[in-house]
C-alpha positions in Angstrom: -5.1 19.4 -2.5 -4.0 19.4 -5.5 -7.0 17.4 -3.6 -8.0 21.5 -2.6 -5.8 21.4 -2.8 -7.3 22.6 -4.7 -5.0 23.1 -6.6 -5.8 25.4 -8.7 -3.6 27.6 -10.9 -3.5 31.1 -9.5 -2.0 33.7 -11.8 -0.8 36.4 -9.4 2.3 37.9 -9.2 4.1 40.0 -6.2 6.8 38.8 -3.2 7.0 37.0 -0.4 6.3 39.4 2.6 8.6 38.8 5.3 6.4 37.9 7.9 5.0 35.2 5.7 8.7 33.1 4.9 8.8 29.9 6.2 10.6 28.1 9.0 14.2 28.5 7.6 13.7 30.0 3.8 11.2 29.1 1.2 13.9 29.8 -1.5 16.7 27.5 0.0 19.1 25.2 -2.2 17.7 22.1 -2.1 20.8 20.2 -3.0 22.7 21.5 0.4 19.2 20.9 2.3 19.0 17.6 1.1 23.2 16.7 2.0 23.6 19.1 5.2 20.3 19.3 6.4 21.2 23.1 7.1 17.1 24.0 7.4 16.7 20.8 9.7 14.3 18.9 7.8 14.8 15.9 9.6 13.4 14.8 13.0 15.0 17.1 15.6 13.0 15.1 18.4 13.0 11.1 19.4 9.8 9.3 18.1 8.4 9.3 21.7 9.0 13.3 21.6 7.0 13.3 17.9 4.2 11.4 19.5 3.4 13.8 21.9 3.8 17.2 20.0 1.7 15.7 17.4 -1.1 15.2 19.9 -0.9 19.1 21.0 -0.1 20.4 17.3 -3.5 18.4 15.9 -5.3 19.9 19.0 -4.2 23.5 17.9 -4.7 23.1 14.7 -8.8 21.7 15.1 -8.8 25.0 17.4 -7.8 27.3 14.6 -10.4 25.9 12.4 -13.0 25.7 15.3 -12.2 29.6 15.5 -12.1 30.7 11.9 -15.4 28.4 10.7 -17.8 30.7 8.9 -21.5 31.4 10.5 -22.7 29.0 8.0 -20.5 26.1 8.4 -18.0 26.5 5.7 -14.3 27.6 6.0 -13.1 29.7 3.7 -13.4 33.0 1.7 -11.8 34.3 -1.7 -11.1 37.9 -0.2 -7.3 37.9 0.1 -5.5 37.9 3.5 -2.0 39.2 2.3 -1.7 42.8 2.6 -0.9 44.3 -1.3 -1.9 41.4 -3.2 -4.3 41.9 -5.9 -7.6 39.7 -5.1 -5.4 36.5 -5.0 -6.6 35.3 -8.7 -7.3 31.4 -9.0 -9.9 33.7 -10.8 -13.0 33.0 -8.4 -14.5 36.5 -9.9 -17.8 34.3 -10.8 -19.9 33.3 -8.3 -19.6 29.5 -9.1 -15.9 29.4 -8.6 -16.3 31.0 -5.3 -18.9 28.8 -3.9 -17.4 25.8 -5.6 -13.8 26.6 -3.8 -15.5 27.2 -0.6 -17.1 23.5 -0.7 -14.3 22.7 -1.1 -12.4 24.2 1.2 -14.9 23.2 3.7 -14.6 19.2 3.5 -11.0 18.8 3.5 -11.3 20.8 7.2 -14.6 18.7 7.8 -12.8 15.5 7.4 -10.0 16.3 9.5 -12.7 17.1 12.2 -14.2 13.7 11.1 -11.2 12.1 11.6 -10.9 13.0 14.9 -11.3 10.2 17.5 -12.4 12.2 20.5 -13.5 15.9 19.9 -14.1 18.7 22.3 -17.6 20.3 22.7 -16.6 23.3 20.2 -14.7 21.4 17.7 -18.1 18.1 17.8 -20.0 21.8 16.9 -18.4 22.8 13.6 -18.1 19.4 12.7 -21.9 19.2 12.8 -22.2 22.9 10.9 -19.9 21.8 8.2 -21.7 18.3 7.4 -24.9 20.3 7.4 -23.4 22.7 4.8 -21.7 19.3 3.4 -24.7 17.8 3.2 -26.8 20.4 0.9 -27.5 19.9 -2.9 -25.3 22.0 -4.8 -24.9 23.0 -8.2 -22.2 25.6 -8.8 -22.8 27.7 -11.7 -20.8 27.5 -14.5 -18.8 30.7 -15.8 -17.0 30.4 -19.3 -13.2 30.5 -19.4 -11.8 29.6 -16.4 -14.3 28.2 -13.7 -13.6 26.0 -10.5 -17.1 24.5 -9.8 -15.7 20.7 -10.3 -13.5 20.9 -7.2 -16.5 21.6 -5.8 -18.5 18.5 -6.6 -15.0 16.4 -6.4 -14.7 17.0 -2.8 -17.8 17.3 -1.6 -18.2 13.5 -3.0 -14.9 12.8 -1.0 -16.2 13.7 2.2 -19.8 12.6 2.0 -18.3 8.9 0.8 -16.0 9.5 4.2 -18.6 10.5 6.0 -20.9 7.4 5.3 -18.0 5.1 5.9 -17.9 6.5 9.3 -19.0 6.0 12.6 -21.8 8.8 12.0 -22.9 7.3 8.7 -25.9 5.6 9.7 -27.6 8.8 11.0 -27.1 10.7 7.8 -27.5 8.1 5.0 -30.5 9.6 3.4 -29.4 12.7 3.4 -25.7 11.7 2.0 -27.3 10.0 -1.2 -28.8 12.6 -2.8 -26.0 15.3 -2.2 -23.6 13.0 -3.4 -25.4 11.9 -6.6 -25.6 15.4 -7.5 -21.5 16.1 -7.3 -21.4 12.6 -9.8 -23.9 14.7 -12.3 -21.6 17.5 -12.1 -18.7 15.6 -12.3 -19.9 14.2 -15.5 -21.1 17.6 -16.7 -17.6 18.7 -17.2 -15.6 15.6 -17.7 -12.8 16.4 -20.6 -12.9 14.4 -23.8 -9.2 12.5 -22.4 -11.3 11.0 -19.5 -10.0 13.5 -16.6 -10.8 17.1 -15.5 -8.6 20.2 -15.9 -7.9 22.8 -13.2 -11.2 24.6 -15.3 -14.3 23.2 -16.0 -15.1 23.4 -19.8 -18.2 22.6 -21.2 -16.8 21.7 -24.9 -15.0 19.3 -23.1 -11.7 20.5 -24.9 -9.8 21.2 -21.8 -6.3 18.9 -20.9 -6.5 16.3 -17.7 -4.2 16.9 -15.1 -2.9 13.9 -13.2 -3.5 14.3 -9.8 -7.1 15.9 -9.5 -8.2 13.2 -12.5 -7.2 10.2 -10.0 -8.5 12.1 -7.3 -12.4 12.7 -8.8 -12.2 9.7 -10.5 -11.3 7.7 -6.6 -14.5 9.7 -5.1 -16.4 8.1 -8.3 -14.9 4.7 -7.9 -16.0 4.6 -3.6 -19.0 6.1 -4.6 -20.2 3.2 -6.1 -19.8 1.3 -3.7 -22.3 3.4 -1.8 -25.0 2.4 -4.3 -24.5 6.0 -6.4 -25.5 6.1 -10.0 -21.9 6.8 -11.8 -22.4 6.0 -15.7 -20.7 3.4 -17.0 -17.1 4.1 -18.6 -16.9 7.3 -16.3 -14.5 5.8 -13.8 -12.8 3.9 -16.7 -11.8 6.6 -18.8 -10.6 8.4 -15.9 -8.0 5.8 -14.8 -7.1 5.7 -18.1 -6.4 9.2 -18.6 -4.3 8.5 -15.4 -2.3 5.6 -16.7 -1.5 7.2 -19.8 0.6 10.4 -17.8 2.4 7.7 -16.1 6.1 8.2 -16.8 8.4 4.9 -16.8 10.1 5.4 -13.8 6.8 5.6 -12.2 6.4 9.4 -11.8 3.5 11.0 -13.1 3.2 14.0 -15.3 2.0 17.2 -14.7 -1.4 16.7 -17.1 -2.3 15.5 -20.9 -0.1 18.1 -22.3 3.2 16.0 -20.9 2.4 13.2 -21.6 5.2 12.9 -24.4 7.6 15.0 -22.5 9.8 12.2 -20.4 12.4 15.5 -19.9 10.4 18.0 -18.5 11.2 19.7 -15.7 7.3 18.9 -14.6 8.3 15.3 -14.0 10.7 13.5 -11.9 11.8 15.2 -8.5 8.8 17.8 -9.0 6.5 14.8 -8.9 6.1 13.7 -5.8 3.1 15.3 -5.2 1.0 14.1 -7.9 3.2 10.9 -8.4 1.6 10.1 -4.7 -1.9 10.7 -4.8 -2.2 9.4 -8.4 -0.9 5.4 -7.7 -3.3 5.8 -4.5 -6.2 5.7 -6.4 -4.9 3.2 -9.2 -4.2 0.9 -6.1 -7.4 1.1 -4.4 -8.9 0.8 -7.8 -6.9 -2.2 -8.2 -5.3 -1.2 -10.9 -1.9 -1.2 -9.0 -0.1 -3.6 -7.0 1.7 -3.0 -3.8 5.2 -2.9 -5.4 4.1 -0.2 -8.0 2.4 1.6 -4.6 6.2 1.3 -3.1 7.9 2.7 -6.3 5.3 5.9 -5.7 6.5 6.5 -2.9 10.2 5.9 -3.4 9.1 8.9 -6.0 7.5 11.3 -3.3 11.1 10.5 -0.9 13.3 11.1 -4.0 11.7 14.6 -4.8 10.5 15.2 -1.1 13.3 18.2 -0.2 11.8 20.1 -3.6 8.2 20.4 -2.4 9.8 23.1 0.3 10.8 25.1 -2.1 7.4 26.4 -3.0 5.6 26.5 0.0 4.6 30.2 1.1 5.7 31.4 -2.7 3.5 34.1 -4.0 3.6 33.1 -7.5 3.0 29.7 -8.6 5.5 27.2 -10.4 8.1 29.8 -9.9 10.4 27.1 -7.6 12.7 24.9 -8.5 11.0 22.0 -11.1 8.2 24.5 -11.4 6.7 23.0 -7.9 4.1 25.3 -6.4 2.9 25.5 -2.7 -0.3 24.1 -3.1 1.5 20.8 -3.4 2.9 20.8 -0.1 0.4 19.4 2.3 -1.6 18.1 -0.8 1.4 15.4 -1.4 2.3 14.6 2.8 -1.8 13.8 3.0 -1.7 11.5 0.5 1.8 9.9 1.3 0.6 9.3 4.6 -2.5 7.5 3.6 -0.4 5.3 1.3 1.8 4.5 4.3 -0.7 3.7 6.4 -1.7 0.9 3.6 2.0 -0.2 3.2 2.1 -0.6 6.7 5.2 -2.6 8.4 7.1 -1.6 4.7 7.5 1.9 6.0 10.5 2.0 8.3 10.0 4.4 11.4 12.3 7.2 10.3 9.8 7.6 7.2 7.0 8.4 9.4 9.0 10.5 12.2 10.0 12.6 9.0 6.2 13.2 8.1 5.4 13.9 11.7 8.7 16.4 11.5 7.4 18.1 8.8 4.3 18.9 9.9 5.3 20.0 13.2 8.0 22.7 12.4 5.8 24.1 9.5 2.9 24.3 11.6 2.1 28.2 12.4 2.2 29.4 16.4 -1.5 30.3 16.1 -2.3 26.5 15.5 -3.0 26.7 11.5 -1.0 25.8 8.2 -0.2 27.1 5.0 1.8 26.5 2.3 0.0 29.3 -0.5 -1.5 32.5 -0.6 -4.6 31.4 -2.1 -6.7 34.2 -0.7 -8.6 33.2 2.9 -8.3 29.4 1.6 -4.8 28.3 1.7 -4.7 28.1 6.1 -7.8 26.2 6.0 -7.2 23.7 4.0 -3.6 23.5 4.6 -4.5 23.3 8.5 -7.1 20.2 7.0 -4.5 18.1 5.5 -1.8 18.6 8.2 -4.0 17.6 10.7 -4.9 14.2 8.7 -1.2 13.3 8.1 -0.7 13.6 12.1 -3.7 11.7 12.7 -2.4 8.7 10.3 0.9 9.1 12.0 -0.5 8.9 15.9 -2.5 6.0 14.4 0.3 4.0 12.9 2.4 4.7 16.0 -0.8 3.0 17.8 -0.9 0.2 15.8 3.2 0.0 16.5 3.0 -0.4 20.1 4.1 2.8 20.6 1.3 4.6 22.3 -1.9 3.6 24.0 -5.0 3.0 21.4 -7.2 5.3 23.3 -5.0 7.9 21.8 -5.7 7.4 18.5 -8.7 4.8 18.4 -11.9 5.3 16.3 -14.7 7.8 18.3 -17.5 5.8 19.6 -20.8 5.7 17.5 -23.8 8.5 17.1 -24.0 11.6 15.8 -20.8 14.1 16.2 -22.8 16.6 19.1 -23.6 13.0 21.1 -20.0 11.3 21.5 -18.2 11.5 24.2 -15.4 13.7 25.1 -12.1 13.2 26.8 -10.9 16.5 26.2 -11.8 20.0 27.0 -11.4 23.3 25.6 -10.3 24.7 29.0 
């Protein structure tokens, strides 16, 4: 998310339906939430406890995406789910915005399937729909104003670099290539004159770069290349460099190009965490970050951590506390959990219990998560990046000592309908 996240900027106003408040309150204060801990936001359960919720929560939650998978192996639809609300905006009224969301929509889900070490007959199923919808050619048409088609490209790329780096890589490599040079020629289609992309595509090339969905794109670019991709020289550069520059000096990250001579906006700081997170990942795997700059990231995404929950399940964006929006919720836990995974032994065990806390108590009794409205996308791809912060947390509790590797072990080699199973869907 924003990976989606996408994270785009829906304009949509309306309230909160009852049934849809979170665990607790969406609108709590977050200074008595982060003293008392009157919403619980810590770890309720011992680490052993953790580990084995986790397993059944990530088992619920490939379920709910096994059972709401389109015919055609995507997940996702822009008709809007909440009862009232106006079609949800993120204004997908083009065609290429809708298809372009629904791409990508459907690899953040696929890649939590991918991720997967041991998968059940159904779930091996959509994971082989969604890489053959994955794996097409696309080119989402371009609609002036306000048009989504490069989240499209930037996470298809994501998922077919993941998906080559994986144990079913070999059996789709020629197929992988071509799909994902086309999402680096669409990419560079609407790459913004500061080196990043916008929430919009904008052929003039006049539009700002945000932050988070610059490092993002420009981190599919950069892995890409290593898969022998074309990418144009200077493309990746002047994307890390529109990163750098919206890099605050207390190693937050602002909001996008417009901040970036702002060091008091509410967009910084304790709403940063988000953004602040997924931002110094790329820059480190890039190597344009070292491991103590990766550590002050984080220390960013704790400080502001007990703001995220105060957009999640808002109906109208940036209308929390520091302007935060729910779209950043399981955006920013995916991506801190992939940074600790890297930092490793530096992240102290409560951290992690915390991230496995989180996702457990927000996850929703029919297996799925969601932290915005954003029409019949915001479950799927909130399910998708829940999921991969539990896997990284069963992982890391593997590599601990703490439980047995066959729980959380890489699947063994072919393609996803040939591996085998250890659990069932009985």
């Amino acid at each position: 998310c924003w990976t989606i996240i996408l994270f785009l900027a829906a304009h949509v106003a309306g309230q909160e339906p009852d049934a849809a408040k979170p665990n607790g309150s969406s609108t709590t204060n977050p200074k008595a939430s982060a003293t008392a801990d009157v919403h619980r936001l810590r770890p309720q359960f011992s680490t052993a406890q953790l580990i084995e919720k986790s397993q059944v929560a990530i088992q619920d939650g490939l379920n709910f995406l096994v059972e709401s998978q389109n015919a055609d192996g995507s997940w996702g639809s822009h008709d809007p789910q909440i009862a009232g609300l106006a079609n949800f905006g993120f204004r997908t009224a083009n065609r290429g915005s809708q298809d372009a969301v629904r791409i990508a929509c459907t690899a953040i889900c696929a890649e939590a399937l991918l991720e997967q070490p041991n998968l059940t007959p159904r779930q091996s199923q959509a994971l082989q729909r969604a890489i053959d919808r994955l794996l097409g050619v696309h080119k989402f048409a371009y609609h002036p104003g306000e048009s989504f088609n490069t989240w499209g490209y930037g996470y298809q790329l994501a998922f077919l670099v993941r998906l080559e780096a994986s144990r079913f890589g070999d059996s789709y490599r020629q197929r992988i290539l071509p799909a994902a040079q086309s999402c680096v020629d669409g990419l560079l289609r609407f790459q913004q004159h500061g080196g990043g992309w916008g929430y919009y595509a904008g052929v003039m090339r006049d539009f700002e770069s945000m932050s988070f969905n610059t490092a993002f794109f420009g981190l599919s670019l950069f892995r890409g290349q290593e898969l022998g991709l074309s990418v144009p020289e200077g493309m990746v550069l002047d994307a890390t460099r529109a990163v750098q520059r919206q890099r605050a000096p207390d190693g937050s990250f602002v909001y996008s190009s417009r901040h970036e001579n702002q060091g008091s906006s509410i967009l910084m700081n304790l709403g940063s965490g988000s953004r602040t997170i997924s931002s110094a990942l790329a820059l480190y795997e890039m190597g344009l970050y070292d491991r103590q700059q990766l550590q002050q990231a984080m220390q960013v995404f704790n400080n502001g951590e007990n703001y995220l929950e105060q957009g999640r399940k808002l109906i109208q964006p940036h209308s929390a506390v520091h302007a935060i929006s729910g779209y950043f919720f399981f955006f920013g836990y995916n991506y801190a959990t992939e940074v600790a995974e890297i930092l490793a032994d530096e992240i102290p065990q409560p951290r992690w219990d915390r991230f496995a806390w989180t996702m457990l108590r927000t996850q929703e009794s029919d297996g799925r998560w969601w932290d915005t409205a954003a029409a019949d996308y915001g479950d799927k791809w909130g399910t998708g990046f829940a999921v991969m912060s539990l896997q990284r947390y069963l992982r890391e509790m593997s590599r601990r000592g703490l439980i047995g590797a066959s729980s959380a072990a890489p699947g063994s080699s072919g393609q996803p309908g040939s591996e085998s199973v250890q659990d069932s869907d009985d």
